[in-house]
N, C-alpha and C positions, 0 to 999 in steps of 0.2 A: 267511700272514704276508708284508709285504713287504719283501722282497730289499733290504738293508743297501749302502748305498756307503763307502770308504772318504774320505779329504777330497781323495787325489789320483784320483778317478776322471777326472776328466775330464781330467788330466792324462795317465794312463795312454792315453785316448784319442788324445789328440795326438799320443802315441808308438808309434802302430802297433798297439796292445794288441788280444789277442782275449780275451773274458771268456768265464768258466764262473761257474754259479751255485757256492759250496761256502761250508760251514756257514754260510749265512743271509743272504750276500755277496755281490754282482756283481767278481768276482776277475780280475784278469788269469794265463792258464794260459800265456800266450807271448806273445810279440811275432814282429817279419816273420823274424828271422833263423832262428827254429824255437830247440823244446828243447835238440837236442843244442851247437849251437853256445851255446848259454848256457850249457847246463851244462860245458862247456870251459871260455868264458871268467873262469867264476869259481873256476874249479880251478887257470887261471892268471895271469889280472890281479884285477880285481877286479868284482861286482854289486852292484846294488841292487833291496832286494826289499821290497815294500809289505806289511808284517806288523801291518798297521792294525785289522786284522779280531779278533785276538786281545785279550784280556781284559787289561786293568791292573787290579790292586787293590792298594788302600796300604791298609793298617792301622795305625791311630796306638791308642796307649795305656801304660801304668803297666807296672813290671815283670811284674807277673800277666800278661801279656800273652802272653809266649813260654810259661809253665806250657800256658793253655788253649791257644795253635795246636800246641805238644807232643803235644796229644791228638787229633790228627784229623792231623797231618801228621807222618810216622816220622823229623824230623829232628834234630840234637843241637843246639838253639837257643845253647846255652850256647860253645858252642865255634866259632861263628859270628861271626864278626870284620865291622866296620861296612864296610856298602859291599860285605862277599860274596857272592857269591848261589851258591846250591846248587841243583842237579836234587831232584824230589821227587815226592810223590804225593799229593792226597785221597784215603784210604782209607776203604770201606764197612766194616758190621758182619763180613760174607764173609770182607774181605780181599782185597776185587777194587778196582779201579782205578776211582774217580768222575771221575779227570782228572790229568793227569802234568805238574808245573809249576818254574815256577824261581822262587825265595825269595830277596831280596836287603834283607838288613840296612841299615833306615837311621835316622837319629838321631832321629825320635820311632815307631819302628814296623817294619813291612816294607811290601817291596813283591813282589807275586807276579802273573808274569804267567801266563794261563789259557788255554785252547785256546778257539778260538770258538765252536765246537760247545757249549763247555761253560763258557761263563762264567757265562748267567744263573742256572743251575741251582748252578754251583759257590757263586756270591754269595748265594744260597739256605743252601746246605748251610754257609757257613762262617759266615752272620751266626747262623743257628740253635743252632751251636754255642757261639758265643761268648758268646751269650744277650742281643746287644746291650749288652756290656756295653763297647764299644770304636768308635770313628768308625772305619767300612769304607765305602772310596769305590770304587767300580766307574768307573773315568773314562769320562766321555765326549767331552773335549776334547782328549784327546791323543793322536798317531798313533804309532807304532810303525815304524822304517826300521833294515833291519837293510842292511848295509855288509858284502861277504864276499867272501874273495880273498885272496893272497898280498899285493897292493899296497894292502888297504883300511888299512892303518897308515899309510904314507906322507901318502896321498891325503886321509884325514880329520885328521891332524895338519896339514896345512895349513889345513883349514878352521877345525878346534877344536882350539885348539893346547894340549898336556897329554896329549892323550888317550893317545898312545903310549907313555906308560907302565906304562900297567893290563897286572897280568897278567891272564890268564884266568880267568874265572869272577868279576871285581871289577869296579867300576864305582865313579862317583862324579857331582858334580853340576859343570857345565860352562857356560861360554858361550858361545854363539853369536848374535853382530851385538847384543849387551845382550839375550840371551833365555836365561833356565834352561833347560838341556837337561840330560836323564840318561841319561849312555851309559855301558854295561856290555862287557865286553869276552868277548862269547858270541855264539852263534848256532847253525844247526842244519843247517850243509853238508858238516861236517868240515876244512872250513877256518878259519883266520883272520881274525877279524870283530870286530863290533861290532854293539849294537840301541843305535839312539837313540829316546829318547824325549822328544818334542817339542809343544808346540799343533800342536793343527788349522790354526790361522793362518797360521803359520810350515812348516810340511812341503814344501811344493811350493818355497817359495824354495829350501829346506836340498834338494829333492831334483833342482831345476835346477844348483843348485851341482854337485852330483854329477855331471850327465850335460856338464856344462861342462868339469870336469876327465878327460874322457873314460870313466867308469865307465857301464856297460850296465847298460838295465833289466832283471828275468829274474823271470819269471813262476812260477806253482806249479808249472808240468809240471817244469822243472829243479829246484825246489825239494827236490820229490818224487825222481826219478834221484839227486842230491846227497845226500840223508837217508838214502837205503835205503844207498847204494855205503856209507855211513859207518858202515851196522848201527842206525841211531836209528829208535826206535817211532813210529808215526801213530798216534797216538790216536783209537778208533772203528776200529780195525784190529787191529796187533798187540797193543793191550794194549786193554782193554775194561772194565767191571765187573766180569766175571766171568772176566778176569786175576788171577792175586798179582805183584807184583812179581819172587816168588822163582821162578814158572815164569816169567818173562819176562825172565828171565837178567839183575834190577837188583837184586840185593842189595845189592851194593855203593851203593846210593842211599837205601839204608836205615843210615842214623848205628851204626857197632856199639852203642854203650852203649843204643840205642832198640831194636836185636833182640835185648842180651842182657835191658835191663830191662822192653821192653813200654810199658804204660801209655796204647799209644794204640787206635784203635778200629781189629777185627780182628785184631789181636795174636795170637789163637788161632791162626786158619788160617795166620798165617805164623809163625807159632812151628813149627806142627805141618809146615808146608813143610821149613823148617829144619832140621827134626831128622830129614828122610830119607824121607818119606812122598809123595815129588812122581812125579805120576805121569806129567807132562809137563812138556817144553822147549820153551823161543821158540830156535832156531836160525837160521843161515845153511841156505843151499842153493844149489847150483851145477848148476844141469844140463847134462849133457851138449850138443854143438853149436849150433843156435843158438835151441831151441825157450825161448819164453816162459812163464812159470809164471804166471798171474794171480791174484786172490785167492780163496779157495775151490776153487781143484785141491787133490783127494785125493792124498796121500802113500800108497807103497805098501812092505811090505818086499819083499826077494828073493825069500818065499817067497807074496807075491801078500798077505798081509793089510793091510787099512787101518789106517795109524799115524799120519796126520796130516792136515794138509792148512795151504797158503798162505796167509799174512795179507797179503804185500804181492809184486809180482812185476815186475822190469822189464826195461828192457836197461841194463848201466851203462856208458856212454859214455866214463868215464876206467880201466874196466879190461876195454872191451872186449868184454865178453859180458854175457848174461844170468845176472840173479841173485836170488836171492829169501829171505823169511825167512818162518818160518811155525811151528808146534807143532809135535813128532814125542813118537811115547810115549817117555817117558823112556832104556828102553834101548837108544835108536838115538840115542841123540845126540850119541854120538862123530862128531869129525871123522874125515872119511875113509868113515865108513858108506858105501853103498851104495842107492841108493833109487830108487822110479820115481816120475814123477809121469803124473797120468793128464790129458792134455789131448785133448779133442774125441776122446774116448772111444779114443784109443792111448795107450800107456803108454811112456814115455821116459825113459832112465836121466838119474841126476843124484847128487850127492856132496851129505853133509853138509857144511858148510864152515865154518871159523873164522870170528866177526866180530872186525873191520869189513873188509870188499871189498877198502877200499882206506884207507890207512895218515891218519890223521885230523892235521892239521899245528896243532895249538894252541901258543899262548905261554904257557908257565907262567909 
């Protein structure tokens, strides 16, 4: 298949960018100053991160509308206010994870955006359910710029002026230079931000504006250090198909009135999660000095048996040490446990740990 560009590639070019291939993409992983220094400066001024790559889909239709995506997605439609947008899931028949997405109410429909690994398949899985009975657009003309940082409020109410009033998790429709843009006031760093959504036409002017008002570009390697330090899943890692949301420690992502009443697909397996039968947790993990966990080290307990193993492993740069999250059998997954992990065949102590790493700064 061939490798996907976003509309600022060549753009990223001109600013230093080193690309890696990921989900289907020619992606920028850093620029010249390196990961860590990015992932600083968006922990303390503000980034820009080209999130192009990721799936848009609008759903326009009729009331029925929210009944049928009730049933393939665990969230409370009804209690969903215009313009909000919720964390959520495609759920399989299992109970496992097709794709972990955000849902944002808009005046003929929703909008939900998709991992790129899994958008085609998603736009699959949800026009099949819906039975065609509703206009689903997968876009292709519009890029995705998420803005992230303590200073991206200031910085982008200069350019789009309103925006600084969204709380978190809301969004609305905007202009910029006489052009519809839809910015939501979310993102995936544990910081303070913003994703706009813009034409293809328009991205690179709206993304020279940024680097004019002094905001850095910051590739996926930071992206990646920023999401873990935050405790947030990489889909096709921590949560997978053959995840539930309730071993991946997101209940809370599932609407109560949709785990007490059900009604959508897999309901079984996490009903039966729910009521005490889990046999594994998605955890923190802190290892001792400065050894790195990567994904797939084997978890050990005290007394040498295999309890787990790492779905994501780094160093995090704003708290300093290495840290990772991964599965342990359920009765280790008190914080505080005790645990080794096994790298290049020695085995080195490490703690269960609370998430997130490091203390997540949203605007409610």
């Amino acid at each position: 298949m061939e490798t996907r560009k976003t509309a600022l590639y060549e753009y990223h070019k001109s600013l230093g960018a080193k690309f890696v291939p990921f989900a289907g993409y020619e992606m920028p992983v850093q620029y010249s100053s390196g990961i860590v220094d990015e992932h600083k400066l968006t922990r303390s001024s503000a980034g820009m991160f080209d999130v192009s790559h990721m799936g848009q889909l609008t759903i326009e239709g009729n009331k029925d509308l929210e009944i049928e995506i009730e049933k393939i997605i665990p969230i409370d439609l009804k209690k969903i206010k215009l313009n909000q947008s919720k964390y959520s899931f495609l759920i399989n028949e299992k109970g496992g994870i097709y794709d972990d997405l955000i849902v944002t109410k808009i005046e003929k429909g929703f909008n939900i955006i998709l991992n790129a690994a899994c958008k085609d398949n998603d736009f699959k899985i949800i026009s099949s359910s819906l039975k065609n009975k509703f206009k689903i657009t997968l876009h292709k003309n519009l890029s995705l710029i998420a803005l992230q940082g303590p200073k991206s409020s200031q910085i982008l109410e200069k350019i789009i002026s309103g925006v600084s009033s969204l709380k978190f998790m809301n969004g609305n429709k905007f202009s910029y230079n006489g052009k519809d843009v839809y910015v939501t006031r979310s993102g995936y760093t544990g910081e303070d931000g913003f994703e706009i959504s813009i034409s293809n036409d328009f991205v690179e002017e709206l993304a020279k504006k940024f680097i004019s008002q002094g905001v850095k570009p910051i590739g996926l390697g930071a992206r990646d250090t920023l999401r873990l330090e935050a405790g947030l899943c990489l889909y096709g890692h921590d949560i997978t198909e053959t995840t539930s949301p309730i071993e991946a420690n997101l209940k809370w992502a599932i609407s109560k009135r949709r785990r007490e009443e059900g009604g959508f697909v897999g309901y079984n397996k996490i009903k039966s999660d729910l009521n005490g039968t889990l046999s594994r947790l998605r955890v923190g993990v802190k290892p001792d000095g400065k050894i790195i966990a990567r994904e797939g080290v084997k978890i050990f307990s005290k007394d040498d048996k295999e309890i787990g193993s790492i779905t994501s492993g780094t160093y995090g740069p704003s708290v300093n040490s290495p840290i990772a999250m991964g599965y342990v059998k359920f009765d280790f997954s008190k914080p505080g446990t005790k645990v080794f992990l096994e790298v290049r065949g020695k085995k080195h102590e490490a703690k269960i740990s609370e998430l997130p790493f490091y203390k997540k700064s949203y605007v409610r």
